[in-house]
MIMI-357553 format. One record per residue (C-alpha): residue number from 1; chain; x, y, z; residue in one letter. Coordinates in steps of 0.02 Angstrom, whole numbers, plus 50000, padded with zeros to 5 digits. Each point is the difference from the previous one (the first is absolute). Example, Ala and Ser with C-alpha at 12.3 -4.5 7.8 and 13.67 -1.06 7.14 Angstrom:
BEGIN
1:A:50615:49775:50390:A
2:A:50069:50172:49967:S
END
This chain:
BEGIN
1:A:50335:49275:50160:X
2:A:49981:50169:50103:X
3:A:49941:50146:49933:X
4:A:50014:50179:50080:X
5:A:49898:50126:49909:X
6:A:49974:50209:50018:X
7:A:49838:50050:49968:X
8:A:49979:50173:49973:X
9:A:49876:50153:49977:X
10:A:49994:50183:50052:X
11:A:49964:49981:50181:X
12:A:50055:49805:50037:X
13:A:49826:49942:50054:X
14:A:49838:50009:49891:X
15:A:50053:49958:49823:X
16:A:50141:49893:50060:X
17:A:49893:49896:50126:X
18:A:49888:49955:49871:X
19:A:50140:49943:49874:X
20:A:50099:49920:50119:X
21:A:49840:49890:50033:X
22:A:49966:49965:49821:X
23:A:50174:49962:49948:X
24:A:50059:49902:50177:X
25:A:49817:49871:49975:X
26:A:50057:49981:49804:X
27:A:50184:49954:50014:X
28:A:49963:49888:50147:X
29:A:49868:49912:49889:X
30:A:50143:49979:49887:X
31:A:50093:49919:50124:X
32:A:50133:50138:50077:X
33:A:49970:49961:50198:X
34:A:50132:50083:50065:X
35:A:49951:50164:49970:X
36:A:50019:50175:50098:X
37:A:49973:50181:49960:X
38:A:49997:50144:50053:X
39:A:49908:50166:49941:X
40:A:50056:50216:50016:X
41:A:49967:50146:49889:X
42:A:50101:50059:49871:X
43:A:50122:50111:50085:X
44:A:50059:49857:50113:X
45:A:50014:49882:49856:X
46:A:50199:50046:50010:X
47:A:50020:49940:50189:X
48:A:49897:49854:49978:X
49:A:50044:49894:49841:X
50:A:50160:49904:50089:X
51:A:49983:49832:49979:X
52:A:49840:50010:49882:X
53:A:49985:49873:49851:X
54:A:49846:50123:49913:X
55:A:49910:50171:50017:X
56:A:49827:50001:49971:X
57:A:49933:50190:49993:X
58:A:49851:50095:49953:X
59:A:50088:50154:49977:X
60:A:50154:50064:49921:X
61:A:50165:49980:50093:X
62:A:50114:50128:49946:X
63:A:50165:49920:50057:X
64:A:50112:49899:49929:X
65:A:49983:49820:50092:X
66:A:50079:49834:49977:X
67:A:49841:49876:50015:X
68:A:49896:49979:49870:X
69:A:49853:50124:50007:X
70:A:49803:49923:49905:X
71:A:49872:50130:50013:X
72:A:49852:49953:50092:X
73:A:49857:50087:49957:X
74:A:49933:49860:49860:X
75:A:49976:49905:50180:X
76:A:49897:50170:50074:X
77:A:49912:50031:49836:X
78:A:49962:49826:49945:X
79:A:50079:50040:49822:X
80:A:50136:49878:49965:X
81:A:49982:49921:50170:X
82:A:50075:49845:49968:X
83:A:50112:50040:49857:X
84:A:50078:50102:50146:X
85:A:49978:49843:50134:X
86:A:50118:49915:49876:X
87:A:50123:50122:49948:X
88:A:50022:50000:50196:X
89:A:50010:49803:50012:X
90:A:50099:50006:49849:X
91:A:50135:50141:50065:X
92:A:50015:49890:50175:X
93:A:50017:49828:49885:X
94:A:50154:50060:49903:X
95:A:50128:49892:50055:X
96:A:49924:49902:50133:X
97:A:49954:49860:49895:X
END
C-alpha cells in the first residue's frame, strides 16, 4: 500500500519536521512501508496537495481542499497523541482493506 502524505505548519519546517517524524515511525510500525511525504506552509498547501491521500497540519488551512485534513498538534502537544496517530491510520485504512 503507498501512502503520500502533506504535512503542514506555518513555515513548512519546524512543527512539520517534527510531526512528520512522529507520524512516518508510527504508521510504519503499523505496517504502511511504502510511504512518502512531503511538508510546506500553509499558503502553499493549494499547490502542493495533488496526489495526497492525507493532510496533517498544525495550523489552520483556510482553503477548501480535497484530502482529508487531521490536525496535528495532539502529536506536538502530547494531548491526544495517539487518538490522533489513529484517526490518521484510520483515515488512510478506509477502503484499503
Amino acid at each position: 500500500m503507498s501512502v503520500n502524505l502533506l504535512f503542514v505548519c506555518g513555515t513548512g519546517v519546524a512543527t512539520s519536521t517534527a510531526v512528520a517524524q512522529t507520524v512516518t515511525k508510527y504508521l510504519k510500525e503499523k505496517g504502511i512501508k511504502d510511504l512518502k511525504y512531503k511538508q510546506t506552509n500553509v499558503s502553499s498547501v493549494q499547490s502542493n496537495v495533488e496526489g495526497v491521500d492525507l493532510v496533517v497540519s498544525t495550523t489552520n488551512i483556510p482553503y477548501d481542499i480535497t484530502p482529508p485534513v487531521v490536525n496535528g498538534l495532539p502529536i506536538l502537544t502530547g494531548a491526544n497523541q495517539n487518538k490522533t496517530l489513529e484517526e490518521i491510520y484510520n483515515i488512510l485504512m478506509r477502503g484499503r482493506e
